[in-house]
N, C-alpha and C positions, 0 to 999 in steps of 0.2 A: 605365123607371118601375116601382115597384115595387106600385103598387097592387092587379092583376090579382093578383098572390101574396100579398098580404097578405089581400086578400080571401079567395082561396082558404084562405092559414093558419087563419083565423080562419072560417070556411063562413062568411062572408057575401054572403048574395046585394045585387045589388044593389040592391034596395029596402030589405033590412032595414039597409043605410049609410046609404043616405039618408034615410032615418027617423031614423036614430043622428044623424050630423051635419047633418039638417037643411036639406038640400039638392036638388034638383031630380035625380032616376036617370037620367034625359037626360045632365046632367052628369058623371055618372059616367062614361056611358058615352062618352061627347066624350072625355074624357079618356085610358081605355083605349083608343083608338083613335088618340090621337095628338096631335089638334087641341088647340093650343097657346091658342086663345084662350076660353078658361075663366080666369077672375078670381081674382086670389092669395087673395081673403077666400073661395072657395069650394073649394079646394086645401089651406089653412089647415084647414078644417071638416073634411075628408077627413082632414087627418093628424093631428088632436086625436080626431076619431072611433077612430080605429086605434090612437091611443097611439105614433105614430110623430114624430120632430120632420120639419116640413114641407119643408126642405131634401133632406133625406133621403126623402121619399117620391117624391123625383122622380130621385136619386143611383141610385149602383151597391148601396148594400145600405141598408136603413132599421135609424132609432138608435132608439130608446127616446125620446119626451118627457121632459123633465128640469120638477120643476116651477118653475126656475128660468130656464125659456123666456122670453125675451123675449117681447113682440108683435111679429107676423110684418112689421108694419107698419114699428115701431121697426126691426127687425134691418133688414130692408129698404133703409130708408133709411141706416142708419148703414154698413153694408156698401157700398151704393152710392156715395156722398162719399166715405169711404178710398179704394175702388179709384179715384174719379176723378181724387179728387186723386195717389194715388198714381200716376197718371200724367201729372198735372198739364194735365188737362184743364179748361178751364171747359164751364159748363154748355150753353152755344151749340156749341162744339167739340165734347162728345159726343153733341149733337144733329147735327150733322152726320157723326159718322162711324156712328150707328146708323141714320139716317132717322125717330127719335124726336123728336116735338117740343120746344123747351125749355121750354116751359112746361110740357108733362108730366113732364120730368126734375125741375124745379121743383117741381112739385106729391106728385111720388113720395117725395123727398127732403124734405118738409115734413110728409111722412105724410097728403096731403090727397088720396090718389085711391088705387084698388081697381083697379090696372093689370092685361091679362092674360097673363099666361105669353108669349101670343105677342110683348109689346112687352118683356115681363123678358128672353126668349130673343137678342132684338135689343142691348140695353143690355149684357147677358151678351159676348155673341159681339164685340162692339165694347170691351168690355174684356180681352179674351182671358180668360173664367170661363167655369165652367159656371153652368147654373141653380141646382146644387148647394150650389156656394160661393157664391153673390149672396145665397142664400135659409137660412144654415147660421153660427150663433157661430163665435167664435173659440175652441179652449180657453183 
């Protein structure tokens, strides 16, 4: 994750992020530490904060926000139904190979729920992506 260093790039401590984007410094620090179940709209906040797109603040090097960024939510979901489909799963089927419920696969893909890292991680790893790609446009 690239956060620890962006932070660092930029001397921000972690209060004066969470002040910036508006978020709880607990969560930051949940974060640099690893635990997965912090919330995509709080992740999102973190990498608008930075100037980073949010895909990338969890990837191998962070990109620049483009202001031509989707909503984290939109991408989200629209990334999520390609790769399902693109494996031609239904939504019960990848509920059962992530342990993800379908109604929350349902809900994710209708942009009606604020899932967290730790269930995007599951949905990820059960389509063979990273968090990177799940959460990152296409050029």
């Amino acid at each position: 994750m690239n956060l620890v260093a962006l932070r660092a790039q930029g001397n921000w401590s972690t209060r004066a992020l969470a002040e910036q984007a508006q978020v709880d410094r607990r969560m930051i620090q949940r974060l640099e530490r690893g635990e997965l179940n912090v919330a995509l709209g709080t992740v999102d906040k973190l990498a608008r904060a930075l100037g980073v797109s949010t895909g990338s603040l969890l990837g191998a090097r962070p990109v620049a926000r483009r202001e031509t960024d989707n909503l984290i939510e939109a991408l989200l979901a629209q990334n999520l139904i390609a790769a399902r489909k693109s494996l031609m799963l239904t939504q019960e089927m990848l509920s059962q190979r992530s342990g993800v419920s379908r109604a929350v696969i349902a809900h994710i893909e209708r942009q009606a729920r604020n899932p967290s890292l730790g269930t995007l991680e599951r949905l990820a790893a059960s389509l063979a992506l990273s968090l990177e790609v799940l959460l990152t446009s296409s050029p």
